[in-house]
Structure formats: C-alpha cells, structure tokens
ZABAMAR-968874 format. One record per residue (C-alpha): x, y, z; residue in three letters. Coordinates in pm, whole numbers, padded with zeros to 5 digits, always signed. Layout:
<pts>
XYZALA/...
</pts>
This chain:
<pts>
-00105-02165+02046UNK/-00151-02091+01683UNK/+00132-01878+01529UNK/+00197-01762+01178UNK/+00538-01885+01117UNK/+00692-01683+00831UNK/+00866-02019+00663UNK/+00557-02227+00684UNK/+00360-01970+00530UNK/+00615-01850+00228UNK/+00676-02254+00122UNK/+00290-02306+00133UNK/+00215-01992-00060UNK/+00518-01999-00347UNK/+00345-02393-00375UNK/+00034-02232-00415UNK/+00198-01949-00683UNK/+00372-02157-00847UNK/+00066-02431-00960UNK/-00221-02150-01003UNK/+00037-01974-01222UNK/+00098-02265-01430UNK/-00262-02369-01465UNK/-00446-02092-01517UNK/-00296-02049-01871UNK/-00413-02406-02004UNK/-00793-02208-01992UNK/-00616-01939-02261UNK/-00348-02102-02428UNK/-00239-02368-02280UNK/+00134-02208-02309UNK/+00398-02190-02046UNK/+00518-01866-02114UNK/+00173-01701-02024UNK/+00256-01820-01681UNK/+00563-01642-01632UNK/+00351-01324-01601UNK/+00130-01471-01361UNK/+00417-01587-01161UNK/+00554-01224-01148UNK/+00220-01084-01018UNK/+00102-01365-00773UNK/+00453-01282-00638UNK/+00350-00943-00591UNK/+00037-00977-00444UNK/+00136-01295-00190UNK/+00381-01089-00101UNK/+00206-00784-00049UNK/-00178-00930+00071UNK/-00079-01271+00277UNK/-00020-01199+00633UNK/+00273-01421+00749UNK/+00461-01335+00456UNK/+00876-01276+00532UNK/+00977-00923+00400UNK/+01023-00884+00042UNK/+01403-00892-00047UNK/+01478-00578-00174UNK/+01754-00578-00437UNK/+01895-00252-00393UNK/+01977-00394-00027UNK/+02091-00711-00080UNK/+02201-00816-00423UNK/+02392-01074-00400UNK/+02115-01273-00319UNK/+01968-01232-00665UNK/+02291-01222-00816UNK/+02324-01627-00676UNK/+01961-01747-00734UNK/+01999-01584-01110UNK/+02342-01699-01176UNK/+02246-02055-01176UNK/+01924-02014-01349UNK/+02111-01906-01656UNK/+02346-02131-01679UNK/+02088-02413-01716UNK/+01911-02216-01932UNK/+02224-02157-02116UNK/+02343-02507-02127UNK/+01962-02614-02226UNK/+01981-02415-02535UNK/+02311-02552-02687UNK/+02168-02846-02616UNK/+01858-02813-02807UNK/+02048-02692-03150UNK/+02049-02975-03393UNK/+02215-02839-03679UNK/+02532-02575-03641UNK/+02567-02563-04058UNK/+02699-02166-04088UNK/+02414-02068-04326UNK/+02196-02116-04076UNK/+02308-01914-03849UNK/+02331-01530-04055UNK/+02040-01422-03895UNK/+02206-01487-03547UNK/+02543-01338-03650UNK/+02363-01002-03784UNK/+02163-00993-03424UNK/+02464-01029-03220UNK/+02730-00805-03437UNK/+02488-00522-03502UNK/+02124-00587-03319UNK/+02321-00607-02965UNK/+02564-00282-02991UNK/+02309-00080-03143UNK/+02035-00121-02909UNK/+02283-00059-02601UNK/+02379+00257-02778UNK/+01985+00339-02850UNK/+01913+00242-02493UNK/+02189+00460-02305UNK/+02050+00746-02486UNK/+01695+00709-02409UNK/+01813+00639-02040UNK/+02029+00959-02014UNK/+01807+01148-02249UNK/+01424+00992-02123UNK/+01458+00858-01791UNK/+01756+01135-01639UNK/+02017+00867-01575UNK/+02383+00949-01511UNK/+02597+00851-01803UNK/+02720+00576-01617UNK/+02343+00459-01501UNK/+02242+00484-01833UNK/+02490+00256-02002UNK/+02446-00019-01743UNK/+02076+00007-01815UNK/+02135-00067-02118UNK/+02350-00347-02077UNK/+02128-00488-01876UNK/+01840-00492-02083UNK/+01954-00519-02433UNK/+02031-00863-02433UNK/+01735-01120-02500UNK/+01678-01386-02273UNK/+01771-01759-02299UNK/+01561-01867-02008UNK/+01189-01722-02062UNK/+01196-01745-02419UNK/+01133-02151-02400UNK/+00823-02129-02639UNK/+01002-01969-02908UNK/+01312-02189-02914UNK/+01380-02480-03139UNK/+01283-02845-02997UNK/+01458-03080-02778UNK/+01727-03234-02904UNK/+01680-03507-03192UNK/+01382-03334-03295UNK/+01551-03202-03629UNK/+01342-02992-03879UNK/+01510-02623-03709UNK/+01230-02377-03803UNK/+01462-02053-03916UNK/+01285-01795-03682UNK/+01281-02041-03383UNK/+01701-02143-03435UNK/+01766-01731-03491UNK/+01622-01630-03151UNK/+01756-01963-02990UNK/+02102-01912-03102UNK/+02090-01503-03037UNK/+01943-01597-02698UNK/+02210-01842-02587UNK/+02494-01574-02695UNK/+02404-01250-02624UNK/+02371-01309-02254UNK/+02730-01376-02264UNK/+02822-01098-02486UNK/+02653-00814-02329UNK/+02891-00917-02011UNK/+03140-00575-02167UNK/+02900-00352-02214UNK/+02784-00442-01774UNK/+03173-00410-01728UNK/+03167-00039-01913UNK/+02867+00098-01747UNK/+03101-00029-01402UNK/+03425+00193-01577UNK/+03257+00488-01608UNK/+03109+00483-01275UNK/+03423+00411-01105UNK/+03635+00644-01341UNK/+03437+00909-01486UNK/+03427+01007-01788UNK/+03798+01073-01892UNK/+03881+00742-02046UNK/+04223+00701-01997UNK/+04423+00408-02020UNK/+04111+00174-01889UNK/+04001+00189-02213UNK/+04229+00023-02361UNK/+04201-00243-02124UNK/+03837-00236-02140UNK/+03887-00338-02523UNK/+04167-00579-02474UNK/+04062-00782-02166UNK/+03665-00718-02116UNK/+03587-00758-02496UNK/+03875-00988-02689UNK/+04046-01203-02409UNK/+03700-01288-02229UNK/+03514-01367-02506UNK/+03761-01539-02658UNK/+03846-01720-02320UNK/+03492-01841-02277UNK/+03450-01992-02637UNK/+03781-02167-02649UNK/+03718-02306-02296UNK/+03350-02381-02347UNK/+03448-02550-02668UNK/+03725-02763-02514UNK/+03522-02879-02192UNK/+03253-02952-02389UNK/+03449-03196-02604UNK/+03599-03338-02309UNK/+03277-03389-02148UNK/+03160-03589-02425UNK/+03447-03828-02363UNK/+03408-03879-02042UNK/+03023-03919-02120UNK/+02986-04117-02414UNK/+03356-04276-02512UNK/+03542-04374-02175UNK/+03509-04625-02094UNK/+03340-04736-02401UNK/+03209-05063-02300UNK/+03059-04869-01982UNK/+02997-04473-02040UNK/+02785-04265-01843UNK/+02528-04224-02126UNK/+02372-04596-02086UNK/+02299-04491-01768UNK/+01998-04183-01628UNK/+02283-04006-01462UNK/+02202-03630-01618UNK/+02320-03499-01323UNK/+02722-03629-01398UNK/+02705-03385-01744UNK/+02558-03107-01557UNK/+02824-03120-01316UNK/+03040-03082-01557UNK/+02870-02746-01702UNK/+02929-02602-01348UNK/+03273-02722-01356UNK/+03317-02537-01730UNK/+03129-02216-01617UNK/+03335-02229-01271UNK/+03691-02318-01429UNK/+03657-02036-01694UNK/+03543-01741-01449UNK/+03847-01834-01262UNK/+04048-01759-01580UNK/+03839-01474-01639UNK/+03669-01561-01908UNK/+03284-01485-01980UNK/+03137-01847-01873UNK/+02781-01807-01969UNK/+02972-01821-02348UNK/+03184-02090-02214UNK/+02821-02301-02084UNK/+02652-02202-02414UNK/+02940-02354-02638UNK/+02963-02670-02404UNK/+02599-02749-02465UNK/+02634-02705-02867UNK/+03020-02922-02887UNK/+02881-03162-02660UNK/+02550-03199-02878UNK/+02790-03281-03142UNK/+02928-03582-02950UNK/+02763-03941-03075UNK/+02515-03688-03225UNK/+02172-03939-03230UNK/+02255-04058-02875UNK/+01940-04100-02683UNK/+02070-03938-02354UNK/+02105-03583-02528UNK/+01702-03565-02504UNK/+01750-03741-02134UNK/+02009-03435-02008UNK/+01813-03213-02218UNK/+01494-03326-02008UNK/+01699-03322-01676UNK/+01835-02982-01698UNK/+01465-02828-01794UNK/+01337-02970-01522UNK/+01607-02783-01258UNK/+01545-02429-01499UNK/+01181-02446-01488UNK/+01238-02461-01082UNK/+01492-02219-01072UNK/+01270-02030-01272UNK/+00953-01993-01154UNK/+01123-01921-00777UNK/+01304-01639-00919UNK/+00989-01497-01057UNK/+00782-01520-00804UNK/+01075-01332-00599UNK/+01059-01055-00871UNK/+00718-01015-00797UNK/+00765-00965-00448UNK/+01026-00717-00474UNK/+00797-00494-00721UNK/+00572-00324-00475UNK/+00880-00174-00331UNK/+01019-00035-00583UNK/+00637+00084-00686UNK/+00745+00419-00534UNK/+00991+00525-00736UNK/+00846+00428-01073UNK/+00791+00707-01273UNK/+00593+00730-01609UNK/+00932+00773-01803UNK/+01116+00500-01647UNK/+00790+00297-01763UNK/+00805+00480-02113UNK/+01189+00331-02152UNK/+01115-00009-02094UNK/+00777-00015-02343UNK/+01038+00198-02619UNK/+01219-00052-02600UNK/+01007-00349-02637UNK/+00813-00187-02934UNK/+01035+00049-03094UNK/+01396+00031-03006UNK/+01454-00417-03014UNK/+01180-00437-03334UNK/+01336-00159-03544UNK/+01673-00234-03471UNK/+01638-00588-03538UNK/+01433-00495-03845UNK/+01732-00349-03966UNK/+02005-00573-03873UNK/+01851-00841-04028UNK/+01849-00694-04400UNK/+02036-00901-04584UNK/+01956-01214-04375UNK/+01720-01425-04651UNK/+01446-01440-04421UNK/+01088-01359-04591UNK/+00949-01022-04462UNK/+00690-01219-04204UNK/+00986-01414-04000UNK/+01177-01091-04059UNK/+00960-00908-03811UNK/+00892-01221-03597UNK/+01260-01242-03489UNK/+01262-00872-03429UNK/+00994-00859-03226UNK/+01020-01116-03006UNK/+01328-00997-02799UNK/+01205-01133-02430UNK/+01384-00982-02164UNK/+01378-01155-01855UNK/+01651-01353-01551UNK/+01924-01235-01732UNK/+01856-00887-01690UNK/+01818-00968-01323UNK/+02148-01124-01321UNK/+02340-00840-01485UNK/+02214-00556-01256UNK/+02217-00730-00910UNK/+02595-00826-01070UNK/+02667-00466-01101UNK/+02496-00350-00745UNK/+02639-00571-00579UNK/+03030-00446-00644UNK/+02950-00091-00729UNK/+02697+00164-00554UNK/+02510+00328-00813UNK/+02344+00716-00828UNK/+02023+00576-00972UNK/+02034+00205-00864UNK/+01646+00211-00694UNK/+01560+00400-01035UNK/+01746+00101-01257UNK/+01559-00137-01052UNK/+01244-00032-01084UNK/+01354-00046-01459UNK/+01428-00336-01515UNK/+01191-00496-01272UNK/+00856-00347-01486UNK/+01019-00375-01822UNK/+01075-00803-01747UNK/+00648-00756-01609UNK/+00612-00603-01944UNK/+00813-00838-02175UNK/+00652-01144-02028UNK/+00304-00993-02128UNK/+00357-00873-02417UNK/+00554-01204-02542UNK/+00460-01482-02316UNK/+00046-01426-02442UNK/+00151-01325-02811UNK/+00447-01599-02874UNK/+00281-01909-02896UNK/-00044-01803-03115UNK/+00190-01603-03371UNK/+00457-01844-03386UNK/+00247-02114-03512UNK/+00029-01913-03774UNK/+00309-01739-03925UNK/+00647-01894-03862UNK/+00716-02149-04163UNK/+00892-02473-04140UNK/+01225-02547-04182UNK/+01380-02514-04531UNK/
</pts>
C-alpha cells in the first residue's frame, strides 16, 4: 500500500536540503555563501543515502540538461550584477579592466598547461578546462559583490570582483569555442583560425555589448518613460524587465553574439535609466529571489552528480583544481593588478577571491553537449570538485575577511 514514489521523495528531500543548508550557517557566520557548500554535499549524500531517491543525472550522459538549468541561472545572476553597480565612472573600473585583459588570458594559458602537463589532458581537453574554469563566477560570489542598487558608497575590492564577475563569464565564451576547434580540427590551424579571431573573439563580443547596450536603453523606455504618465515602474511588475533580459540574451544569440555580455550590459544601461528610481532595488529584489532558486537547485544537483564521478577522480585532477584556487587565480591576479592603485591588502583580496562556481557548469555541459570529448568524465570530475572546493574555501573565508580588511569606498 505504501510505496516510495521517486518524485515525492526528491521534492521533499531538495525542501529539506535546501533549508538545513541555509540554516545551519547562521550558527557560524550567519553568511549565505557558507551554504552553498552545504548545498553541494547534502546533494551528495541525499542522493547517495535516501532510498527513493531518482538516479543522479550524470552529465557526461545528458548535458543538456545542465546546460538549460545553468543557462538561466546566469543570466539572472548576470543581469543582477549590472544591476547592482551604482557608479560606471572609468577610474573605477582599472582594476576590472587589468583582470579581464590580462588576469583572464593568462590563467587559461596557465591552466591548459597544468591540464596537459598535471592532469594528462589532450590539448584540446586541456584548453576547454581551462576555459571553463578560469572565469570567476557572477552567481556564487553574492557576498563579495557591491550592494543593491541605491546603496552607493562602492567599496573598491567589492565593485572590482563585481564588475570582473559580470564580464568574464561572457568573455571566456572564445576560449570554450577554441578548446571546441581544436577538438574538431586538430591541431593544424588553418584557416579556422582566422575565423576563430574574427567571429568568436571581435564580432561576438562586440555583438553582445552593442546589443546589450541598446536593449537595455530601450528597456528603460518602455519601463520608466512610455507612457510617462503610466510606466511600468509605478507598478511591482519586475517580472515585465526581466522579460525583457530574456528577450536581449535570446535576440543576440540569434545574431550570434555572446548574450551573457549582452544581459550584463543591459543590467548596467538600464541602471542608468531615471538612476534614483525606486523600482531598480524592486527588480533588483525580484531577480535575486528567482537566482537564489535557480541556485540552490543547481547545487544540490551538483552534489548529486559527484559520487559518480567519485571514480574517476584522481589526486592530480584534485591537485589542478586546488593550483588553481591558491596559486594560479592569486598570483596571476597579484600581478595583473600592479599598477591598479589598490593598497597591497585589497590587492590580494581581489586576487584571491576568484569563486568558481554555475558558470563553470554552464561552459562544460555547453561544450559536451555538441562535441564528444577524450577526457570529458575526467573534465567533469574537474570541474565538479574544484566548484566543492571554491565554495569552501571562499564561501567560509569571504564574509569574515571582507569586513576586517576591505576599506570603504574612496
């Protein structure tokens, strides 16, 4: 009569995940990005202890699943964090240019190496590894962004890795389409090289700014100027703007442009429109809501998908994910940032806190899912442990180090 139904049980445990997970911390810290580690390994074990459970979704077998459920997730996250930015003045933002120019390139390049070199990757494996993980995250690194909109007073180190966080995502999108090249085409270049350069790097990138920027500025018509006597923005309706982001990111993929740029740069133009408007901090509020959701589920399927890829782990693809969150991201940004004007202490603060996280997630199940990789159980495993890693490592150390040595805006 009584019947473990696999549905009834997975809804009542990720319920069950998802609120010890988010109140366990408050006896440590009282942070939310402690819980995105306990997410990952109550995933894990519900998924591996609770009888009932459905069958863990194993990326390598079905991708596109991840590649969906992750997609969306950074997009809000995206959108959230262009939001959030207060002030665009350039100065402010030379720490973020030397991150993405230098920081980004340079780690891939450090990465593939320690892939082919470390871990035993093809040459192709290896550079999609590092694409995948180089970039920082926009959507776990919530406790060391800048504050909701309105909020003002940009702390330096917070508006650096907020900034770096919500482009880089979006930017390491060629280095994903190279590591595809050379696994379809070897390792004679050829003439996809020169496409590589002309399309994947200049016309995308350039695509998803100029299209971000201009749907961002329309959106802000249509939200706060027409009609004027009856806009959108006296009303709750969040939901109208971020239809509008999945209208940008939709309408400049079809054009082949990169849209998590094109999301990013419609968050910070349409920030800009009737800049002290009350209903930035009510969108702001709305879309945090729907990433914190998105979120934790993804998590919590991360963690279930761990134990099997447990058996392929070996200590060196551990040893590249923990070079890479204590060597490789703080040395290279240590470096990149010379010449930034940040005091030594927020120096070494951005550097270190490079979270990796959904994006990574995104970018490899992206790259599985259209091409079959030599080493793609190998790359999962990866990236699986190194996100388990980054969100201990950061989520317990973030909060506690930002405030003590982080100083206020100048």
């Amino acid at each position: 009569m009584f019947e473990l139904n696999g549905y009834d049980v997975l809804l009542t445990t990720v319920g069950c995940c998802v609120i010890v997970a988010l109140w366990l911390p408050r006896f440590v810290s009282g942070r939310e990005p402690a819980a995105a580690a306990l997410l990952i390994l109550a995933g894990a074990a519900a998924f591996s202890f609770i009888p009932g459970m459905p069958a863990a979704l194993d990326p390598t077998s079905s991708p596109r699943i991840w590649e969906v459920a992750t997609e969306l997730t950074v997009i809000v996250a995206l959108f959230g964090a262009g939001l959030r930015i207060d002030n665009i003045a350039t100065a402010n933002w030379r720490p973020t240019w030397r991150l993405l120019v230098l920081a980004l390139p340079l780690t891939v390049l450090a990465l593939a190496w320690i892939g082919w070199a470390v871990a035993g990757l093809t040459l192709a494996g290896a550079v999609l590894l590092a694409a995948v993980l180089s970039p920082t995250d926009p959507v776990l690194a919530g406790d060391l962004q800048v504050g909701p909109p309105l909020e003002g007073g940009e702390q330096p180190v917070r508006l650096a890795l907020t900034t770096e966080a919500g482009l880089n995502d979006g930017l390491a999108f060629p280095f994903v389409l190279l590591g595809l090249a050379i696994a379809v085409n070897g390792l004679t270049p050829g003439s996809w090289v020169l496409e590589w350069l002309a399309v994947d790097v200049l016309y995308r990138i350039a695509v998803g700014a100029g299209s971000g920027a201009a749907l961002g500025w329309l959106l802000g018509k249509i939200v706060f100027a027409i009609p004027r006597d009856n806009s959108l923005a006296r009303t709750e309706s969040g939901v109208v703007a971020l239809a509008g982001v999945l209208v940008c990111y939709g309408a400049t993929e079809l054009v082949q442009g990169y849209g998590f740029v094109a999301v990013f740069t419609a968050g910070l133009v349409l920030r800009r429109a009737e800049h002290q408007h009350e209903f930035h901090r009510r969108l702001h509020g709305f879309s945090e809501a729907i990433e914190h959701a998105l979120t934790a589920a993804v998590l919590i399927m991360l963690g279930g998908a761990l134990p099997s890829l447990w058996p392929v782990l070996e200590w060196r693809y551990l040893a590249v994910g923990l070079l890479l969150l204590i060597v490789v991201r703080p040395a290279i940004g240590w470096l990149s940032l010379a010449g930034a004007r940040l005091p030594l202490h927020e120096r070494a603060l951005v550097a270190f806190y490079g979270i990796r996280g959904i994006g990574s997630i995104y970018y490899l199940s992206y790259a599985t899912a259209r091409v079959e990789m030599v080493n793609e159980p190998q790359l999962w495993a990866m990236v699986g442990y190194t996100i388990l890693a980054s969100t201990v490592l950061h989520g317990f150390t973030s909060g506690p180090l930002m405030d003590r040595f982080s100083e206020p805006a100048r």
